[in-house]
C-alpha positions in Angstrom: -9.4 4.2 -19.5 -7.1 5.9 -22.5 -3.7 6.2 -22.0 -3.8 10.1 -21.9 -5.5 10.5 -18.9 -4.1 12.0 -15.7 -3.4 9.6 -12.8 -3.6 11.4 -9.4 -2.1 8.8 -6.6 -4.3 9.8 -3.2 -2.8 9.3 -0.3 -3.5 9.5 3.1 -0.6 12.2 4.7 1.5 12.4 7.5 3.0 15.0 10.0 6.4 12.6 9.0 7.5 13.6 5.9 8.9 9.8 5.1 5.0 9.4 4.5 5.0 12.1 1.3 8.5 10.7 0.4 7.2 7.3 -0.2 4.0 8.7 -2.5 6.4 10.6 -4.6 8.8 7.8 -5.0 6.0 5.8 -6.2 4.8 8.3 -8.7 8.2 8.6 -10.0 7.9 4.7 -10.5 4.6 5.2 -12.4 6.1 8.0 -14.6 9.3 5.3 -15.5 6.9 2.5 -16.2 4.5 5.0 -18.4 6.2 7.6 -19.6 3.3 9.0 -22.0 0.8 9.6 -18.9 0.9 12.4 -16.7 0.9 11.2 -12.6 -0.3 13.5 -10.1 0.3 13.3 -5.8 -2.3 14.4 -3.3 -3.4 14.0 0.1 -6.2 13.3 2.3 -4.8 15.6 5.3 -1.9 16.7 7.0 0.1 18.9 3.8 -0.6 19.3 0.9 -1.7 19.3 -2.1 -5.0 18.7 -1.2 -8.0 17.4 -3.5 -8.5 21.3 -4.4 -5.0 22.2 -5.1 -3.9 19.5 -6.9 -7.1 19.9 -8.9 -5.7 22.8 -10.7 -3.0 21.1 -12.7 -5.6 18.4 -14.3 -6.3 17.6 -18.0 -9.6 16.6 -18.7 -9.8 13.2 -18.1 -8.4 12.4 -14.6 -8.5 8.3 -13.0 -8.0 8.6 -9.2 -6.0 5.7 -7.5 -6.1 5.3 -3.6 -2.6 4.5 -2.2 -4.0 2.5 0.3 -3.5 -1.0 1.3 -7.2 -2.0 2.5 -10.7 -0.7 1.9 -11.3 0.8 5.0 -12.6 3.7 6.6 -10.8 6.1 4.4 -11.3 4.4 1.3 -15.1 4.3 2.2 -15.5 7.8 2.9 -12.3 10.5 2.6 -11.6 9.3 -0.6 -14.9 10.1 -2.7 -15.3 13.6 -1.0 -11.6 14.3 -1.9 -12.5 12.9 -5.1 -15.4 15.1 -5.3 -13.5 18.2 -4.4 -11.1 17.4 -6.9 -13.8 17.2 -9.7 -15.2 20.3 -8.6 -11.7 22.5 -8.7 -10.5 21.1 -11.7 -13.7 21.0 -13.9 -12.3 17.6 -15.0 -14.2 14.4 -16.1 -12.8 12.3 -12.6 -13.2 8.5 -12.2 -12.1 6.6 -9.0 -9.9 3.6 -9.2 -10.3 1.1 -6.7 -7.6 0.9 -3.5 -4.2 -0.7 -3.9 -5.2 -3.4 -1.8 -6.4 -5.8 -1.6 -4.6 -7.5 -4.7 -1.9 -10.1 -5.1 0.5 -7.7 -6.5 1.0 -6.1 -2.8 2.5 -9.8 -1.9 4.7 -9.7 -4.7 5.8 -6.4 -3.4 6.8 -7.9 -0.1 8.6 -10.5 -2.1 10.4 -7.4 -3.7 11.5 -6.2 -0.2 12.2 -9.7 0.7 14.7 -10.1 -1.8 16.2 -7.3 -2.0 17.4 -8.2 1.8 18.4 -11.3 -0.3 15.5 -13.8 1.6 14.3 -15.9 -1.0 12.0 -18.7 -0.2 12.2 -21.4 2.3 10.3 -23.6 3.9 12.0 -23.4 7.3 11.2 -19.1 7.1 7.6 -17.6 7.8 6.9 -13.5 7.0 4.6 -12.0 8.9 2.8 -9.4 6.8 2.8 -6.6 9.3 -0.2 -4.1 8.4 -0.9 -1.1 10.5 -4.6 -2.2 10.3 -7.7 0.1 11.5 -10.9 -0.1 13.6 -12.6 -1.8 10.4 -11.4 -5.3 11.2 -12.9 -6.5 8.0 -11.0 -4.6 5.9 -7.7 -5.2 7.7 -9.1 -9.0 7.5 -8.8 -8.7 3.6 -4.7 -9.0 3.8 -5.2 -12.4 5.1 -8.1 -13.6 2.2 -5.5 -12.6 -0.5 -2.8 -15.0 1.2 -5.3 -17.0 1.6 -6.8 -16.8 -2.1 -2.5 -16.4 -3.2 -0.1 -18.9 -1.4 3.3 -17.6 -1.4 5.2 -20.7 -2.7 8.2 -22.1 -1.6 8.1 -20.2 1.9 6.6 -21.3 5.0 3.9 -20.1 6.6 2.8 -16.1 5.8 0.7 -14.4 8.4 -0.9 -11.0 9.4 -0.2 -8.9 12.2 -1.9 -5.6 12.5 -1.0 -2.8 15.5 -4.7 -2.1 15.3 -8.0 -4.2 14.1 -6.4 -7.6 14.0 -4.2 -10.1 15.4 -1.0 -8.7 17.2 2.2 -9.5 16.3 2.8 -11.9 19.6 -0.4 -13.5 18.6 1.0 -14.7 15.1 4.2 -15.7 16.3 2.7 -18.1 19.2 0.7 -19.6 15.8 4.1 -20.8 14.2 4.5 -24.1 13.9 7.5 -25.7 15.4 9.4 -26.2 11.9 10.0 -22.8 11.4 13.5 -21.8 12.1 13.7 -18.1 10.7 11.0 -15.3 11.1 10.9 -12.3 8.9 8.2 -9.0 8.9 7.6 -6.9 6.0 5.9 -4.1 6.5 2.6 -3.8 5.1 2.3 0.2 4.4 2.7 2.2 1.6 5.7 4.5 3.4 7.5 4.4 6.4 7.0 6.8 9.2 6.1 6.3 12.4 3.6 4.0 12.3 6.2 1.7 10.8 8.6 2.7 13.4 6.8 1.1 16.0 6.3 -2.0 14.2 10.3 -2.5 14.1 10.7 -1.5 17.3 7.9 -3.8 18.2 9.3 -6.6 16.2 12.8 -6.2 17.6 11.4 -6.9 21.6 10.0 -10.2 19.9 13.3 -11.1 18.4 11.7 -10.9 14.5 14.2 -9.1 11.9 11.9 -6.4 9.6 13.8 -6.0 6.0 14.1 -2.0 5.4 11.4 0.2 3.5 7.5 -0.1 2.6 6.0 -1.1 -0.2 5.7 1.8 -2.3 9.3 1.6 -3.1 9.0 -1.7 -5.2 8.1 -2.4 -9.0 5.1 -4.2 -8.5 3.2 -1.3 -6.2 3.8 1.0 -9.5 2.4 -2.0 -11.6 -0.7 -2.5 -9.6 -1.2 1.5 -9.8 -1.3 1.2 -13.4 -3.6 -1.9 -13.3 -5.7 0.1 -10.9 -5.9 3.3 -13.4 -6.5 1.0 -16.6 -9.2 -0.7 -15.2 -12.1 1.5 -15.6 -14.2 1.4 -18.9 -12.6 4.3 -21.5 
């Protein structure tokens, strides 16, 4: 993929505008990190711009990047008929990019958030990757192969809990082992909103600190976006 094409970030939407907030901060990471490419927002549904109105502003090479954390449902099937809209308002030469996740950058991410709280590895702390997760338990499943495939060193144990598609939160936490002494969640969403607000309020009834934000604030999201977009054949 050459460096002058168009990058449109898709996201999903949300009636809570933390949701668009998040997208846009990441874009404005992108445009830092490559300042010589131009970095489009759009959604799937709930504001706008849509695929058709955000298809207007397109040069004429265009790579589309899913901001979403697992290839599920929407991944599968909103994102190529946005992607198709988008072709067809914009008369552009469109690719698609595969989803954010899964990939190891998204656990460096977490890191970020981590250690911006100042938690930096120990073996006595475990993380649960909190994931807001979907009826395709597969795909919600893929969070787990990437710890799997990428141990986080230095820490204890990482796990996954999902609100939807996978193990609950109390689930995880009964599967600690007795040498943990700290528990920490990270969100596992692009942006907050409310779906995230549950999961604190969630994790606060189990006694489990979540560090502030989601992972579209952090460096390595914006990195991952570019290693999405450049990895298309030119």
């Amino acid at each position: 993929m050459t460096t002058d094409t168009d990058i449109v970030l898709l996201a999903h939407g949300s009636p809570d505008p933390r949701h668009a907030q998040g997208v846009e901060t990441l874009a404005t990471h992108v445009r830092e990190l490559a300042p010589h490419r131009t970095v489009h927002t759009a959604y799937l549904d709930h504001h706008g711009p849509n695929a058709t109105e955000a298809g207007a502003d397109l040069g004429e090479h265009v790579v589309v990047v899913p901001v979403l954390v697992t290839p599920a449902y929407h991944a599968k099937v909103d994102v190529p008929a946005a992607v198709d809209e988008l072709a067809a308002a914009s008369g552009s030469s469109v690719s698609l990019a595969a989803p954010l996740g899964p990939h190891e950058l998204l656990l460096e991410a977490a890191e970020e958030l981590l250690a911006a709280e100042g938690i930096t590895p120990d073996p006595t702390t475990a993380v649960l990757l909190y994931a807001a997760g979907s009826s395709d338990s597969e795909a919600v499943a893929t969070v787990g192969h990437t710890l799997d495939e990428h141990p986080r060193e230095g820490w204890g144990p990482w796990g996954v809990a999902a609100l939807d598609g996978g193990s609950t939160l109390d689930q995880v936490l009964r599967r600690l082992p007795d040498e943990v002494e700290r528990t920490v969640a990270v969100s596992f969403m692009v942006a907050e909103g409310v779906l995230r607000d549950r999961m604190a309020q969630q994790c606060g009834r189990a006694g489990v600190s979540m560090v502030p934000g989601a992972l579209a604030r952090t460096s390595a999201v914006a990195h991952l976006v570019l290693e999405r977009a450049d990895s298309l054949p030119a």
